[in-house]
C-alpha positions as CSV (number, residue, x, y, z in Angstrom):
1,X,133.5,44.1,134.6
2,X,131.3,46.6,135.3
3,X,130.7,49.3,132.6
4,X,130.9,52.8,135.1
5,X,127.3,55.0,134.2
6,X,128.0,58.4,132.4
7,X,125.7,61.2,133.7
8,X,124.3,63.4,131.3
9,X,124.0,67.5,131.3
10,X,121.0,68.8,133.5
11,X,120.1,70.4,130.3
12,X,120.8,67.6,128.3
13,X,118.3,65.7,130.2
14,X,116.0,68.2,130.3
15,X,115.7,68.7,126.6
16,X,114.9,64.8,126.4
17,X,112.6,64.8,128.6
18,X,108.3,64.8,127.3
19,X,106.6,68.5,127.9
20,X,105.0,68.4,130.8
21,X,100.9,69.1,130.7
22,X,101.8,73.1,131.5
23,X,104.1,73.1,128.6
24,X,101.3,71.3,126.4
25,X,99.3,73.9,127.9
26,X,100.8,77.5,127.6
27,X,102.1,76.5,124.0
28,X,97.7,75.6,123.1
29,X,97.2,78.9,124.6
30,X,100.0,81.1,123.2
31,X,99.1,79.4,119.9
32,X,95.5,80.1,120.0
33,X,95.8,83.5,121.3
34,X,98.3,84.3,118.5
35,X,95.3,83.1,116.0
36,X,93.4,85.0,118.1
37,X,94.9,88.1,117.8
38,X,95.9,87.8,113.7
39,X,91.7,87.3,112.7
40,X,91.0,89.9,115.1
41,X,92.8,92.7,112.9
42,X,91.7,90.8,110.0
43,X,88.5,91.2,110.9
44,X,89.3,94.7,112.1
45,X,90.9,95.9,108.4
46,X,87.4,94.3,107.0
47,X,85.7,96.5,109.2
48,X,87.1,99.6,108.1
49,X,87.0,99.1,104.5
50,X,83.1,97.9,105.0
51,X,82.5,100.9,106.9
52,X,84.0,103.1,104.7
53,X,82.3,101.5,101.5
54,X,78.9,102.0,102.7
55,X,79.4,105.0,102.9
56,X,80.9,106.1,99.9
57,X,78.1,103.7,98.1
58,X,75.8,106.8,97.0
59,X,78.9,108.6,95.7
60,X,80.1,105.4,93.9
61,X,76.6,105.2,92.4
62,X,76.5,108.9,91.4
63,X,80.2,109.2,89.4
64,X,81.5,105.8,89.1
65,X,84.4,104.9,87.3
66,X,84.2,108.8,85.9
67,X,85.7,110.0,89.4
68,X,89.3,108.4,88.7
69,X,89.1,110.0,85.2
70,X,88.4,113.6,85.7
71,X,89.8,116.3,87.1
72,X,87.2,118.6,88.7
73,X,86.4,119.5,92.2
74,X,83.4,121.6,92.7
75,X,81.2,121.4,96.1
76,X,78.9,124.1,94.8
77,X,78.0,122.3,91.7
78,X,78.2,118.6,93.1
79,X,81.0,117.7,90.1
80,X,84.2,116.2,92.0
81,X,87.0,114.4,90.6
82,X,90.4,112.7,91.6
83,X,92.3,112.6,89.2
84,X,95.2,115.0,89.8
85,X,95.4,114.0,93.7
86,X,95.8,110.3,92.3
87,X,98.8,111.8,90.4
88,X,99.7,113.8,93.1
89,X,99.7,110.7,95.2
90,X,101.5,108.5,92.7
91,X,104.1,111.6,91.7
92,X,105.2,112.9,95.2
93,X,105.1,109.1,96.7
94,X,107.6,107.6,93.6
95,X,110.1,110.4,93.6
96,X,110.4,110.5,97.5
97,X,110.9,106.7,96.9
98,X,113.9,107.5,94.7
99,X,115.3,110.0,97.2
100,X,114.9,107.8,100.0
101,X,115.5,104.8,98.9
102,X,119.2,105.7,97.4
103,X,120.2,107.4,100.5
104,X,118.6,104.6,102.9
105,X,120.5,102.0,101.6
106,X,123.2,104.1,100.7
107,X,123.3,104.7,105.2
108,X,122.7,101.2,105.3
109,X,125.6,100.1,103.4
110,X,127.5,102.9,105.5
111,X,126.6,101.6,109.2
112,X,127.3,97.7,108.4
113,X,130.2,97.0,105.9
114,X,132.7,98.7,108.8
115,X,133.2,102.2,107.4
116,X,133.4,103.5,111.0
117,X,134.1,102.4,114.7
118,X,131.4,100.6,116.1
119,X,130.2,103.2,118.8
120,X,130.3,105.8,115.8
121,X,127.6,103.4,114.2
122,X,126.0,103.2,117.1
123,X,125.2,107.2,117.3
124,X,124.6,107.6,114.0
125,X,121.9,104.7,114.1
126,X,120.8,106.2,116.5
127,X,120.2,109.6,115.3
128,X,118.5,108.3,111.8
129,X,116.2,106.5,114.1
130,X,115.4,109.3,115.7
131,X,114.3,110.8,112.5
132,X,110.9,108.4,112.6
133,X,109.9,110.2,115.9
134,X,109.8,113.8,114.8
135,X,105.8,114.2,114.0
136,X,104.6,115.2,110.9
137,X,103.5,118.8,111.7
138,X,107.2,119.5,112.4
139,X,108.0,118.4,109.3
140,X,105.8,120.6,107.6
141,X,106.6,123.8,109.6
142,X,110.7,122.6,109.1
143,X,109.5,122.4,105.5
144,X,108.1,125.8,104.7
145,X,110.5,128.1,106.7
146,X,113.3,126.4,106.3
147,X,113.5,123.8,103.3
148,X,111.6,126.4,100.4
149,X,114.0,129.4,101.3
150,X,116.8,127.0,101.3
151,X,115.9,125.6,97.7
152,X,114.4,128.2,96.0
153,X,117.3,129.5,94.7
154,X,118.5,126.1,92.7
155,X,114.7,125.9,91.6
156,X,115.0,129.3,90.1
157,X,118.1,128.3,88.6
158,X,116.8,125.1,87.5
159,X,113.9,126.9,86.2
160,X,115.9,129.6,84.3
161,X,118.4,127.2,82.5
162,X,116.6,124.4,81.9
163,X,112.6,125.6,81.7
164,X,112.2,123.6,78.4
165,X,112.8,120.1,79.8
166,X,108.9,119.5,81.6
167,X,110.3,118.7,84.9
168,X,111.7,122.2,85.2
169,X,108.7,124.4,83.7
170,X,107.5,125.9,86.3
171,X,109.0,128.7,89.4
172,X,108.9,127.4,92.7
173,X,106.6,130.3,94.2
174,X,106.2,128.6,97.6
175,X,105.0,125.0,98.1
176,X,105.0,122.7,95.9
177,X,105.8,119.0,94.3
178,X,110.0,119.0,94.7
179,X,109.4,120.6,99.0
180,X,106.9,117.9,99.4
181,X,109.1,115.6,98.3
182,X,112.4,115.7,99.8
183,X,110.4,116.1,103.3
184,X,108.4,112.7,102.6
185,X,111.7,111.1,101.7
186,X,113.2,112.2,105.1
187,X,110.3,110.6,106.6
188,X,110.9,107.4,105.0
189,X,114.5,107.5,105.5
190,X,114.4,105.5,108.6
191,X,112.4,102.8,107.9
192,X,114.4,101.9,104.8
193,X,117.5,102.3,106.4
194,X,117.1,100.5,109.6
195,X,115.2,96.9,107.5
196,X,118.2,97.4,104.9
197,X,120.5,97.6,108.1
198,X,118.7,94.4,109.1
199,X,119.0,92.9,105.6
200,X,122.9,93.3,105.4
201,X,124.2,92.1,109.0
202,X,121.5,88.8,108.0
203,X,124.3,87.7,105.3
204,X,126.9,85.4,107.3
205,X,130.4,87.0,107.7
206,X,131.8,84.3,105.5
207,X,129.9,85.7,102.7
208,X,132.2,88.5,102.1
209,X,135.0,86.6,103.3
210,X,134.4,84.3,100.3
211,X,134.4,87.1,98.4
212,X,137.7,89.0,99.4
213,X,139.0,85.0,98.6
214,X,138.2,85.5,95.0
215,X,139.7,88.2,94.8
216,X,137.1,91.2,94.9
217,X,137.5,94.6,95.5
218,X,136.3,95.9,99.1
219,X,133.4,97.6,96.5
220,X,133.2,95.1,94.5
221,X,132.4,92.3,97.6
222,X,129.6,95.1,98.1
223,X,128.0,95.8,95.0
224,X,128.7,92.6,93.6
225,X,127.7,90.2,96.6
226,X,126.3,91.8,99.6
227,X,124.0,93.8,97.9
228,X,122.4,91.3,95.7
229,X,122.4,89.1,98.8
230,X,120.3,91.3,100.6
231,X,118.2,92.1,97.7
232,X,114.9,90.6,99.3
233,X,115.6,92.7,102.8
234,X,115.7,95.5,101.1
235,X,113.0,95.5,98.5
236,X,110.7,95.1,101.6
237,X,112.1,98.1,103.2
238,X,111.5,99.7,99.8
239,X,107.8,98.5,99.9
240,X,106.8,99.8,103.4
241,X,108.5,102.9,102.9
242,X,106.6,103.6,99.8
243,X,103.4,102.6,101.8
244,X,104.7,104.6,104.4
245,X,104.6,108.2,101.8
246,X,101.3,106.8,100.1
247,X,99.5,107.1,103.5
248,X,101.6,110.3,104.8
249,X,98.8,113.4,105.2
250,X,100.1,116.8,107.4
251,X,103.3,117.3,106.2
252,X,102.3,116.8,102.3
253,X,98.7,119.4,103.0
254,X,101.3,121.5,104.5
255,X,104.2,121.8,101.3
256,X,102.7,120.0,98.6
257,X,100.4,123.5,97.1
258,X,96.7,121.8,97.5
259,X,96.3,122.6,94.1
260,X,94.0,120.6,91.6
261,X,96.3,120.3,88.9
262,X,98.0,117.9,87.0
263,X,101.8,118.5,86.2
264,X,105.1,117.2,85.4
265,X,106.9,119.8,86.7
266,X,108.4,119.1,90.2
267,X,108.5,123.1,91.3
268,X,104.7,122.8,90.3
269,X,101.8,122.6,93.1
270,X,100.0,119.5,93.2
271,X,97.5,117.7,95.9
272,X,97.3,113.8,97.2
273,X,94.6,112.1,98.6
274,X,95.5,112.3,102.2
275,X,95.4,116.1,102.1
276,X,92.3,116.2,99.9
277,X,90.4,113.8,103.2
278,X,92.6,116.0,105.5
279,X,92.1,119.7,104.5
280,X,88.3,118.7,103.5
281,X,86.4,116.4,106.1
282,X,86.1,119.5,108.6
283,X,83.6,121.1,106.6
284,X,82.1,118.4,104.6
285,X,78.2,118.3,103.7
286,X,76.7,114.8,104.4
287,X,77.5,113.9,100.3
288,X,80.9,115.7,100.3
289,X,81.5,112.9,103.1
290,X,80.4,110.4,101.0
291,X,82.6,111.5,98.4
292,X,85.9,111.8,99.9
293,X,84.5,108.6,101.4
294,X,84.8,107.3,98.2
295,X,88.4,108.9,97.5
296,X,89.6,106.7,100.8
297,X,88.4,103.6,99.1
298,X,90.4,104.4,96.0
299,X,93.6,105.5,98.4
300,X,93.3,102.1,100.1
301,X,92.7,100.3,96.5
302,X,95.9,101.9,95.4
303,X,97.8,101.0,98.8
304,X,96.8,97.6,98.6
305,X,97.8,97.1,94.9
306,X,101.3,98.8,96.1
307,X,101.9,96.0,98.8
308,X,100.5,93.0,96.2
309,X,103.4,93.9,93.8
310,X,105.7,94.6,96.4
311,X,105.3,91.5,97.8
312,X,105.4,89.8,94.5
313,X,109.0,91.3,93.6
314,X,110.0,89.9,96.9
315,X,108.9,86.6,95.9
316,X,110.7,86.4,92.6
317,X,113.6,88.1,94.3
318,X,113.9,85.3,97.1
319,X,113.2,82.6,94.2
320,X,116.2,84.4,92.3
321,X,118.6,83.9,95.1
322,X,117.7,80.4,95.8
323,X,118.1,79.2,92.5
């Protein structure tokens, strides 16, 4: 007796079927244009540093390691200094990391655990996305008539009752550390929000599911589970928005005082090395360029050391959760 054939799917068949020589050939050629493309900005990132090294090489020679250490700035007598716009740098960059990153994932947590409709979370994504397109310059201009006026009288308040802890010593007078602050971490808001968004809807449903099974809270299935889960996800977003206000330049020359100070006071003025290069390459002398050349070399030291650790939290986070 005759056994009767059984036909298989056309797509079936298809996926059993060799790779033709155009397949072999696209997939050589995407895969060799990808490699392509990743030495090219390699190669592109060594440029820049190179370029900028050579010519901050006769200002490296001049100060050395004494630039990083102290804290003057004087063209006239050729004595220049980084040291407060590394704390500036450092200062404004770690407390807009604070700000932002609470209210990021806070938004995050918001937009994906079903607090609201889905169109509702659609909007409102939406709308914090919307926040990364607003340039810089607005920021800044948002920032001094709008956000000092608006805060000035806490800071004076602030200031009044509680001048003797350091973080309050000073008036705000006009811009300064606290302004520049709450503006970078409404710049990084978005990044950290939408990766953390990313990082929670990852988790499979049956995550929290399981979780609601043993009896947990709706907050405690949150805090408890979905946060940790997502851990990895959202120490990245942490990382890139913290590159993100390390690099940031306009609105920070605009609110953050320019002055060359060093100062644990948040109402105090301060600088960063983005405005320093900003407000001082248009008039530079040919060693003042070498100089802030030199400045850029230690901004991209510091960015790069930033993104080492971050990636090595993310790494011990992700072996954490595997184990």
């Amino acid at each position: 007796m005759a056994h009767p054939t059984t036909t298989l799917p056309q797509e079936a068949a298809s996926l059993s079927q060799p790779p033709s020589k155009m397949d072999i050939i696209f997939n050589k050629s995407f895969r060799s244009l990808t490699y392509a493309f990743t030495w090219a900005m390699v190669l592109l990132l060594a440029a820049i540093v190179i370029k900028i090294g050579i010519k901050a090489i006769p200002a490296i020679e001049r100060h050395g390691l004494a630039f990083l250490t102290t804290t003057t700035w004087d063209v006239n007598s050729q004595h220049f200094g980084i040291l407060p716009e590394i704390w500036g740098t450092l200062y404004s960059s770690l407390l807009a990391l604070i700000l932002g990153g609470f209210f990021g994932i806070t938004i995050a947590i918001f937009l994906t655990q079903d607090f609201l409709p889905h169109r509702v979370e659609v909007v409102l994504k939406s709308i914090i996305e919307l926040l990364a397109a607003i340039p810089s310059v607005v920021y800044g201009l948002w920032g001094i008539f709008v956000l000092i006026p608006l805060i000035r009288p806490l800071a004076d308040f602030l200031h009044t009752h509680l001048g003797w802890l350091p973080w309050f010593s000073t008036s705000l007078s006009g811009p300064g550390m606290f302004p520049a602050a709450l503006v970078l971490s409404i710049m990084i808001l978005p990044t950290i929000a939408a990766i953390s968004q990313d990082a929670f809807r990852a988790i499979p449903h049956k995550t929290k599911e399981a979780a609601f099974g043993m009896g947990t809270t709706r907050w405690e299935a949150i805090l408890k589970v979905m946060l940790p889960a997502a851990s990895g996800g959202i120490f990245g977003a942490l990382v890139l928005g913290l590159g993100r206000a390390l690099g940031e330049t306009m609105a920070l020359a605009m609110l953050v005082g320019n002055s060359n100070q060093i100062s644990l006071s948040v109402f105090a003025p301060a600088n960063t090395l983005a405005s320093l290069l900003a407000l001082n390459f248009p008039e530079a002398a040919e060693y003042e360029v070498s100089v802030l050349m030199y400045a850029a070399c230690i901004l991209l030291l510091i960015t790069l050391l930033v993104n080492i650790a971050g990636t090595a939290i993310i790494a011990m986070t992700g072996s954490g959760a595997k184990k």
